[in-house]
C-alpha positions as CSV (number, residue, x, y, z in Angstrom):
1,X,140.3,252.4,101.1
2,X,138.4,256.0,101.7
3,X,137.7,256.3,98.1
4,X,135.1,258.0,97.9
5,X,136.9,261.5,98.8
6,X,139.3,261.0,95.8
7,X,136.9,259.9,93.2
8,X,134.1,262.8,93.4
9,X,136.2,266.0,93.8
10,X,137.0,266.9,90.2
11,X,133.2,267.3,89.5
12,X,132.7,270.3,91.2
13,X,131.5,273.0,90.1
14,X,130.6,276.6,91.8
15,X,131.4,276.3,95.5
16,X,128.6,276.6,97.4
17,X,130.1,276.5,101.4
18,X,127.7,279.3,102.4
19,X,124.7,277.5,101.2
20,X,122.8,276.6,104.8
21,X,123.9,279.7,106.3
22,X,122.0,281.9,103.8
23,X,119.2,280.2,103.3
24,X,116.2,282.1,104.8
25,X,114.5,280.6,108.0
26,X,111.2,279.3,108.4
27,X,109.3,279.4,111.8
28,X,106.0,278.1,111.0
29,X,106.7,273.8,111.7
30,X,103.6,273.3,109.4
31,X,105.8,274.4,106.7
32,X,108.1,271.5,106.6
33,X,104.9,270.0,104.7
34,X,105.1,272.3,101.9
35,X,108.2,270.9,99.1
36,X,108.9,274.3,97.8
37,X,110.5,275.5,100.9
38,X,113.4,273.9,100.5
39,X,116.2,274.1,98.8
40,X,118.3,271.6,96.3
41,X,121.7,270.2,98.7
42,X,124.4,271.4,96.3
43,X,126.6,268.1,94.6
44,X,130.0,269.5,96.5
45,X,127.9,268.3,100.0
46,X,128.4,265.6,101.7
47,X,125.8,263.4,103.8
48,X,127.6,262.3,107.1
49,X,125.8,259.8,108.9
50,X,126.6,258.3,112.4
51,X,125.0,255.9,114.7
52,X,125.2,253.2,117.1
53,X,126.0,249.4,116.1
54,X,123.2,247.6,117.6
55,X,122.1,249.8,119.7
56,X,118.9,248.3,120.5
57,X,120.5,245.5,122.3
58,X,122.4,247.3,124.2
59,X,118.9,249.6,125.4
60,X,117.6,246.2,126.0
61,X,120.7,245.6,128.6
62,X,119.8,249.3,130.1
63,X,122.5,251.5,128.3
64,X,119.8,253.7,126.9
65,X,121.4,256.9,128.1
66,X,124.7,255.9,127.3
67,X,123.2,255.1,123.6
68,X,121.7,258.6,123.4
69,X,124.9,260.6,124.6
70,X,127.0,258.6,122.0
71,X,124.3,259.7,119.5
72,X,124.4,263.5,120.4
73,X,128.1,263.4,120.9
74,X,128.9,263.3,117.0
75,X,126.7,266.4,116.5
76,X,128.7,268.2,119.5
77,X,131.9,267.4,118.1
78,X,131.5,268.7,114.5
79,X,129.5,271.9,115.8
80,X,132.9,272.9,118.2
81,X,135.3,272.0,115.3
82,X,133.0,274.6,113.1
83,X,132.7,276.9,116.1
84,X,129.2,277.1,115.7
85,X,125.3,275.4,115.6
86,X,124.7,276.7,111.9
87,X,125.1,273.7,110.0
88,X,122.4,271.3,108.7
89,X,122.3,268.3,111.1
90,X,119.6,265.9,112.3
91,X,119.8,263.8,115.9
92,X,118.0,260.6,115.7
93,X,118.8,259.2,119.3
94,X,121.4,256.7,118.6
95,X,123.3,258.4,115.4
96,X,123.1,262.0,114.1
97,X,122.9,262.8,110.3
98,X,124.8,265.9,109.1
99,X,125.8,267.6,106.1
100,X,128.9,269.5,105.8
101,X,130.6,271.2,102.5
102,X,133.5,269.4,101.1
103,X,135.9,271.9,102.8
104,X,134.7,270.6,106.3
105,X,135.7,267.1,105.5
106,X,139.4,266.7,106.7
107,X,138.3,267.9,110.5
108,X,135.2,266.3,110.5
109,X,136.9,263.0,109.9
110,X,139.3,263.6,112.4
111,X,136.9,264.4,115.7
112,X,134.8,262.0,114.3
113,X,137.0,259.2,114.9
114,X,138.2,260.5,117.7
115,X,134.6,260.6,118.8
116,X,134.4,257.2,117.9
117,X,137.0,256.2,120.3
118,X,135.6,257.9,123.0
119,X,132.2,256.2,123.2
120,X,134.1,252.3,123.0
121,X,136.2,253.2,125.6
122,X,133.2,255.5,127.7
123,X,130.4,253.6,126.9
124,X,132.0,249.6,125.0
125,X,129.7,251.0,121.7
126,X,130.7,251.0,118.3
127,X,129.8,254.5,116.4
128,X,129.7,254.1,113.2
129,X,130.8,257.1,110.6
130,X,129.6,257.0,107.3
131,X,130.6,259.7,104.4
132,X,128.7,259.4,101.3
133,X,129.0,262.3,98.8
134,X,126.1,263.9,97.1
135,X,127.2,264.0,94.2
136,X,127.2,260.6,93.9
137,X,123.7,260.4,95.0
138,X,122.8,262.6,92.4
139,X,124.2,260.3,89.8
140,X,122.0,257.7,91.0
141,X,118.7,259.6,90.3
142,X,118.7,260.6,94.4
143,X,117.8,264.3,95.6
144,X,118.4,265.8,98.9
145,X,116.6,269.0,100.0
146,X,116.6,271.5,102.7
147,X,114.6,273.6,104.8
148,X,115.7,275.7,107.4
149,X,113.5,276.0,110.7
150,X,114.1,278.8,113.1
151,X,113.2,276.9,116.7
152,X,114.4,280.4,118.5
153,X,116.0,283.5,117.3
154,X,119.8,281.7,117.7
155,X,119.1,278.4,117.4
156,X,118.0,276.8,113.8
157,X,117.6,273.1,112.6
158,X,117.5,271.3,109.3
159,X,114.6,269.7,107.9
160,X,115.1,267.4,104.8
161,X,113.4,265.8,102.2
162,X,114.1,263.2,99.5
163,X,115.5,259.9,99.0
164,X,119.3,261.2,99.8
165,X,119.7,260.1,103.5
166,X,117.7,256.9,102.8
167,X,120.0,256.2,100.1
168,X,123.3,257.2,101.7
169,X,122.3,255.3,104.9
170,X,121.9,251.7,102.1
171,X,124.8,252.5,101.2
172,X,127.2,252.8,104.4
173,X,125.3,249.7,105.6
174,X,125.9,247.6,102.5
175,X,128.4,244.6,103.1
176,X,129.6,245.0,99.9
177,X,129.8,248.8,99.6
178,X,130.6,250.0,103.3
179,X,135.0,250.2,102.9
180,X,134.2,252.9,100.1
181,X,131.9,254.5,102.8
182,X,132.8,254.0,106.2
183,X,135.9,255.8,107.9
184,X,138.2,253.0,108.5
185,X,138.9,251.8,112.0
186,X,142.3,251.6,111.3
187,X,141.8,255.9,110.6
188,X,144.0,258.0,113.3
189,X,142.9,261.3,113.6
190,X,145.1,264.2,113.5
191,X,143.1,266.5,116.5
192,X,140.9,265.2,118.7
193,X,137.3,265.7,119.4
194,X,136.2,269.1,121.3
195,X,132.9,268.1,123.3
196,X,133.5,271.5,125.6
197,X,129.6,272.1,126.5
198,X,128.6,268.4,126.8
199,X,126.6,268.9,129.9
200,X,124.5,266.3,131.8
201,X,122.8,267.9,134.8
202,X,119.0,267.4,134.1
203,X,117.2,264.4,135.8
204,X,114.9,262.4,133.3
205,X,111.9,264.6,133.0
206,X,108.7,263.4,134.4
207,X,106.0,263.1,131.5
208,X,103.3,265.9,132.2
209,X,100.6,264.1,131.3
210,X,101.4,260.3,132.6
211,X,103.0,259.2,129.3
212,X,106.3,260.3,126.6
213,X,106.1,258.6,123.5
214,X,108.8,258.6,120.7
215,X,106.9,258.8,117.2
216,X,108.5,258.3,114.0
217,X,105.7,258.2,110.6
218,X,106.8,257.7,106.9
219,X,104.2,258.5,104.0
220,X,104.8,255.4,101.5
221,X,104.4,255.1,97.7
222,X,104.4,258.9,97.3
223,X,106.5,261.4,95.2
224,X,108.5,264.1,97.2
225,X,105.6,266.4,96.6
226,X,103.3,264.1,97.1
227,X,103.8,263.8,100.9
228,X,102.6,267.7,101.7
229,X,98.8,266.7,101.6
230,X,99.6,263.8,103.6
231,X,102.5,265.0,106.1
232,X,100.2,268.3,106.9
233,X,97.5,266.0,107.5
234,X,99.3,264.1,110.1
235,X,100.7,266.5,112.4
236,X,97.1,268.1,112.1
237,X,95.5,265.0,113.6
238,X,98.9,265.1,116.0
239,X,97.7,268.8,117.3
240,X,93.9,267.8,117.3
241,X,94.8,264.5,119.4
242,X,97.1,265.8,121.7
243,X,96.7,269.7,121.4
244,X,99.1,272.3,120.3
245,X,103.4,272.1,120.3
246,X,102.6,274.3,124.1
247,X,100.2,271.7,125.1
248,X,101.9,268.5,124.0
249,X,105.6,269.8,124.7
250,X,107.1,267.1,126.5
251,X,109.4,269.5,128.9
252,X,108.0,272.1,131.4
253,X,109.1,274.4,134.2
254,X,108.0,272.4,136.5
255,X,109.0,269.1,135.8
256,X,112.9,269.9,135.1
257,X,115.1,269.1,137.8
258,X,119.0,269.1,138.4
259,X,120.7,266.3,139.7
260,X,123.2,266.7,142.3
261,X,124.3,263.0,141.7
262,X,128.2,262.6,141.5
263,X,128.1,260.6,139.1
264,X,126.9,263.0,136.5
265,X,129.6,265.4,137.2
266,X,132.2,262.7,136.7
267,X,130.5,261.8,133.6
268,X,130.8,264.9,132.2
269,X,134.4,266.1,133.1
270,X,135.1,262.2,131.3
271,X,133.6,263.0,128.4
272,X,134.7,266.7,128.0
273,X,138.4,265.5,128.9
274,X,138.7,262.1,127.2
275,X,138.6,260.5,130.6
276,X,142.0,261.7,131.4
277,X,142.2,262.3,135.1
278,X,144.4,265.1,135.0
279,X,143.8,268.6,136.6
280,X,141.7,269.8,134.0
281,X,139.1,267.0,134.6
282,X,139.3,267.6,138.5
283,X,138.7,271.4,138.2
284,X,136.0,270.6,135.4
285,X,134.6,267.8,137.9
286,X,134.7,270.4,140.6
287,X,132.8,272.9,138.6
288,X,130.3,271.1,137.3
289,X,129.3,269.8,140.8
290,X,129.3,273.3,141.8
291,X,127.4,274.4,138.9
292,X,124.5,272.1,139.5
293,X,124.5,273.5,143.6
294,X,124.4,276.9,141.6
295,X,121.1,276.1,139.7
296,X,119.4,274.3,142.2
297,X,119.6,276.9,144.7
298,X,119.1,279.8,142.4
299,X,116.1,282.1,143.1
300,X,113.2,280.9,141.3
301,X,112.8,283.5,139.0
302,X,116.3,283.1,137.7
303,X,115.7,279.3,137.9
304,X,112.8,279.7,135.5
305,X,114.6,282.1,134.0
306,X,117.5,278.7,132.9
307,X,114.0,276.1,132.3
308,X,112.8,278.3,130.1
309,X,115.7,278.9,127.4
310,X,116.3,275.1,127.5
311,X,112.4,274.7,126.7
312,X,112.9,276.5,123.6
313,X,115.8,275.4,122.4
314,X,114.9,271.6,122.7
315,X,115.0,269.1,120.2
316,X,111.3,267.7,120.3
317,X,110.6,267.8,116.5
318,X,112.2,267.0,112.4
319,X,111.6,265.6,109.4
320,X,114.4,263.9,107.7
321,X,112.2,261.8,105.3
322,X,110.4,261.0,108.3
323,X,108.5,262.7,110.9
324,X,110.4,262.2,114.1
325,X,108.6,264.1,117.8
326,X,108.5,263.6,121.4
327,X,105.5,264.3,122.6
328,X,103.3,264.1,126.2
329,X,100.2,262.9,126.1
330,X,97.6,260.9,128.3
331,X,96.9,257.3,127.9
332,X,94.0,258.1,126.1
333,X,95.3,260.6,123.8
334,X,98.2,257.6,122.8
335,X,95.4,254.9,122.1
336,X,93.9,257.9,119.6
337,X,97.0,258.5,118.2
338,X,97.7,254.7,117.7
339,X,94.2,254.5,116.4
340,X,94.7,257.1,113.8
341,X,98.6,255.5,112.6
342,X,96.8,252.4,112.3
343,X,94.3,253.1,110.2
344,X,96.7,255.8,107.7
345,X,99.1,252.5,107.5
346,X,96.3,249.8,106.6
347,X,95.2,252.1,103.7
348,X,99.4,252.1,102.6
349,X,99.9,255.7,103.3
350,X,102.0,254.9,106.2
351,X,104.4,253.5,108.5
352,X,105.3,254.4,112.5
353,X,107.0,253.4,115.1
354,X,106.3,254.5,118.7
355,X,107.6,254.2,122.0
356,X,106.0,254.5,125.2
357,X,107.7,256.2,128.7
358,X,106.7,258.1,131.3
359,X,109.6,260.2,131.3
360,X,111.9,262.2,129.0
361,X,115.7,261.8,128.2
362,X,117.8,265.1,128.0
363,X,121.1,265.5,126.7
364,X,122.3,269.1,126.2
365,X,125.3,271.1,124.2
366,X,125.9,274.2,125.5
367,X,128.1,276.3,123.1
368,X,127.7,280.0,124.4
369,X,125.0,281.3,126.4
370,X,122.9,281.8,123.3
371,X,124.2,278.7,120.9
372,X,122.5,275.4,122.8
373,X,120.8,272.4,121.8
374,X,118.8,270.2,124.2
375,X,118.5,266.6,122.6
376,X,115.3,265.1,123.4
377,X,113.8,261.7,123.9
378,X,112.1,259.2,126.0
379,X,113.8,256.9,128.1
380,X,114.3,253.3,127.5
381,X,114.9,252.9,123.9
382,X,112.9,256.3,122.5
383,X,113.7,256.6,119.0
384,X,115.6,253.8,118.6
385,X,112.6,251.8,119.5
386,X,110.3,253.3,117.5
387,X,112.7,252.7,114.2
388,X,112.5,249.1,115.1
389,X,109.0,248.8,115.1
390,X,108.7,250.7,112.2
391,X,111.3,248.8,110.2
392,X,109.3,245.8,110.9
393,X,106.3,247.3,109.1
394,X,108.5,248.2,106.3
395,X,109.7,244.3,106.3
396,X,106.0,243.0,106.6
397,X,105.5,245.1,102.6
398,X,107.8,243.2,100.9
């Protein structure tokens, strides 16, 4: 059963559908620090959450780019079904977390199994889809808040705070509360999955400065407004270690590359056409083979030109309860880093989980030519990785 649709819609109240779109972006990222620039989630919400079924096994058996794409995929599918990027959603490198208003629910069930489908047959992983109502949440003493941070002047992403996501995620992963939770595998959707503007093309981007890490830090035993002090004191010591969001962006003009490898234009016409070999795919595979000749031999001014609109609409930094970047950094500049997570998490302020590349991982959605996301993170386990190590620390309290 899918019961928890039924059992939660009579409790609404005022419809609050235009809730994220007018909330008032915020451009300063030291903000997310500060509790009273977000806003309360409205009860008719709903927290969707997605992600891999082991997926670190199946990094550990190299299918850390296919584990990434399945993760970004969900996002991709839900913004084309909306027909745009304005929505609250949060990647986390093998699952995305989103919340949608009631309304959205029918069609974001049905490209999300469909999505489902696609990355078993693609990619032999299980996705799995979680709905968990706020409302709900909100019965059990749980509070979900939002800020809204303008990354560029089209592009905008959801930062959160509060126990909501924690709690949703318990629940969808609880044995004996998942079938109220989970969309059922048995669930056939009634369209499929729109992933027009799944594009592929970039190489995995040289680190900068020798290393890419994947950080993820959780303040412990502190009240919602008690993690300002401490969050704005972390990403401090994160700009004074590694130097400002310019210096320790993990992407650059110069290290982006296309690659002309087949393979990636025959990944992406799959993906885009539900690996149906039809003529669409052929004349998508076509013209995403030519598209990467295109870019590569474009002038370099309109080359940089392309680099640079992907550098600021990438994906490098959130907070969804926890502080989640990719950042470049030196060898040294890690060991401080380290150093400093160490000592914040021996006092109990903290827990972390980084890990260690010397390249970045790029997955991009290109909606129009000024609606795109570039997800970002390292290769070979990135966030995923990090969460492990970090869930061991959280395992090590009790």
């Amino acid at each position: 059963m899918f019961t928890c649709f039924a059992n939660h819609y009579e409790i609404y109240m005022a419809d609050s559908i235009d809730f994220y779109h007018n909330l008032t972006p915020i451009s300063d990222f030291l903000a997310i620090s500060e509790a009273r620039n977000y806003a309360v989630l409205p009860e008719d919400w709903y927290i969707i959450i997605t992600d891999v079924v082991n997926s670190t096994e199946a990094i550990e058996n190299g299918k850390y780019k296919d584990v990434n794409t399945a993760g970004g995929l969900a996002a991709m599918a839900v913004a084309n079904a909306l027909g745009n990027l304005d929505f609250p959603f949060v990647f986390g490198g093998d699952g995305v977390t989103m919340l949608l208003h009631h309304s959205y629910l029918p069609v974001a069930r049905d490209v999300l199994a469909s999505t489902r489908t696609i990355c078993k047959e693609m990619f032999a992983l299980d996705l799995r889809v979680g709905f968990v109502p706020m409302s709900l949440l909100t019965e059990g003493g749980h509070e979900l808040r939002v800020l809204k941070l303008g990354v560029s002047e089209a592009l905008y992403q959801a930062m959160l705070i509060g126990s909501g996501v924690e709690a949703a995620e318990a629940l969808i992963k609880n044995p004996s509360a998942e079938q109220e939770f989970l969309l059922p595998k048995e669930y056939t959707p009634q369209q499929e999955a729109d992933f027009s503007g799944f594009v592929c093309n970039w190489l995995d981007i040289p680190s900068p400065k020798g290393e890419t890490v994947s950080l993820i830090v959780k303040t412990l035993n502190q009240p919602n407004n008690g993690t300002e002090p401490c969050l704005r004191d972390i990403l401090r010591e994160i700009w004074r270690i590694c130097g400002s969001e310019a210096e320790h962006h993990p992407l650059s003009v110069q290290n982006l590359a296309v690659t002309a490898n087949v393979q990636a234009a025959e990944r992406n016409a799959s993906i885009n056409h539900h690996r149906r070999k039809d003529l669409r795919y052929w004349l998508a595979y076509a013209g995403f083979a030519v598209q990467n000749l295109i870019v590569r031999l474009l002038p370099r001014r309109n080359a940089e030109a392309i680099r640079s609109g992907i550098i600021a609409h990438a994906d490098i930094q959130k907070f969804d309860g926890s502080l989640k970047m990719v950042i470049a950094c030196t060898p040294e500049n890690r060991r401080n880093l380290v150093e400093y997570f160490e000592s914040r998490r021996k006092a109990g302020a903290i827990v972390y989980g980084i890990h260690i590349a010397d390249r970045a991982l790029m997955t991009c959605f290109l909606q129009s030519a000024t609606s795109h996301i570039h997800f970002i993170d390292t290769a070979n386990g990135g966030y995923a990785l990090a969460a492990k190590q970090l869930k061991q620390q959280l395992k090590e309290l009790q």
